[in-house]
N, C-alpha and C positions, 0 to 999 in steps of 0.2 A: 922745156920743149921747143921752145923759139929758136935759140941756139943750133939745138940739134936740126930743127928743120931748115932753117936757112943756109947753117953751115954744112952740113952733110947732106941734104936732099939738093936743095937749092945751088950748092957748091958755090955762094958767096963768099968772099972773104972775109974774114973776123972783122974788119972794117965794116963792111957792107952790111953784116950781117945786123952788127950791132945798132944800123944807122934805120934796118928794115923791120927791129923789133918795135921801137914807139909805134909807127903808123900801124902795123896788125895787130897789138896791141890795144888803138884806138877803134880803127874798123870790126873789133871783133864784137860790139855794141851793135853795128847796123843791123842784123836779124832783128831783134827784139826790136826795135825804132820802125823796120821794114812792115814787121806784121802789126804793130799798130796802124802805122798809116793805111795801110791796107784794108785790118776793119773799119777805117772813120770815113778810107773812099765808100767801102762796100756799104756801111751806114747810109750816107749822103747820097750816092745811087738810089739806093732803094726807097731814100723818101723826097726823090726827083730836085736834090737840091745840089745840081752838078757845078754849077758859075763857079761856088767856092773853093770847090777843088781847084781848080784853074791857078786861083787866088794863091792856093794854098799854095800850089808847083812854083808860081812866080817868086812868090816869100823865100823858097828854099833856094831857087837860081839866084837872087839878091843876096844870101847871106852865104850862099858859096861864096859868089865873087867879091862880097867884102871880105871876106876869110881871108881868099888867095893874097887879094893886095895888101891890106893890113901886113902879113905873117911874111907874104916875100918882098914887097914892097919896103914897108917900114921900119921891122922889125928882124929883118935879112936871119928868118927862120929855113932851117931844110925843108928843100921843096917837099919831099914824100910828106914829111911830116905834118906842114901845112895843108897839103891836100887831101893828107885822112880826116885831119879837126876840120877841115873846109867843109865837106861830105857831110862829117858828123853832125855839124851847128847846122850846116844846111836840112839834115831831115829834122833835127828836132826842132829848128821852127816851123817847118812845114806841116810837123804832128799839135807845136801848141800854137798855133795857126788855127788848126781845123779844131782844135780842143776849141777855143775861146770864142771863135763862130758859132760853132752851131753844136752846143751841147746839148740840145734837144733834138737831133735826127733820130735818135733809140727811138724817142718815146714819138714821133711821127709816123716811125715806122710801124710800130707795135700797135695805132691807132688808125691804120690802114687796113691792119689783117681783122681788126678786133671788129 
């Protein structure tokens, strides 16, 4: 399906095309990573413990930017490519970030309504 969309919709070159499938390839994780993060903001919202979030945003902007330099920097990786894995390592530490903080915001929350 990659093929066909890049090369026939997208009217990349069989080059290009080949070079655009690893990073959607990669980025095609972000959803599921997005909607975790998401419930562990809405968690942490709602049992008024926001600083972490913050924490957590800053974690992700860190390990984007060691991604970028490492992969183009060191390792003279394609750009796109680096910057889908960049993306990607940056939310999932931002998600086991907020995991390893504060894995009792459920049960905060649950003890507010109760």
């Amino acid at each position: 399906l990659g093929p066909l969309w890049f090369g026939l919709v997208a009217g990349l070159s069989p080059t290009l095309a080949a070079i655009a499938l690893w990073p959607a390839r990669l980025m095609a994780l972000l959803p599921a990573l997005d909607y975790l993060l998401s419930y562990q903001r809405a968690r942490l919202v709602l049992s008024r413990q926001t600083r972490v979030i913050t924490m957590a945003t800053a974690t992700e902007a860190m390990a984007i930017v060691i991604v970028l330099l490492v992969g183009i920097a060191a390792l003279d990786v394609t750009g796109a490519i680096v910057a889908a894995l960049a993306v990607l390592v940056g939310r999932m530490a931002g998600n086991l970030f907020l995991l390893r903080q504060h894995p009792s915001a459920a049960r905060d929350v649950a003890a507010r309504k109760g």
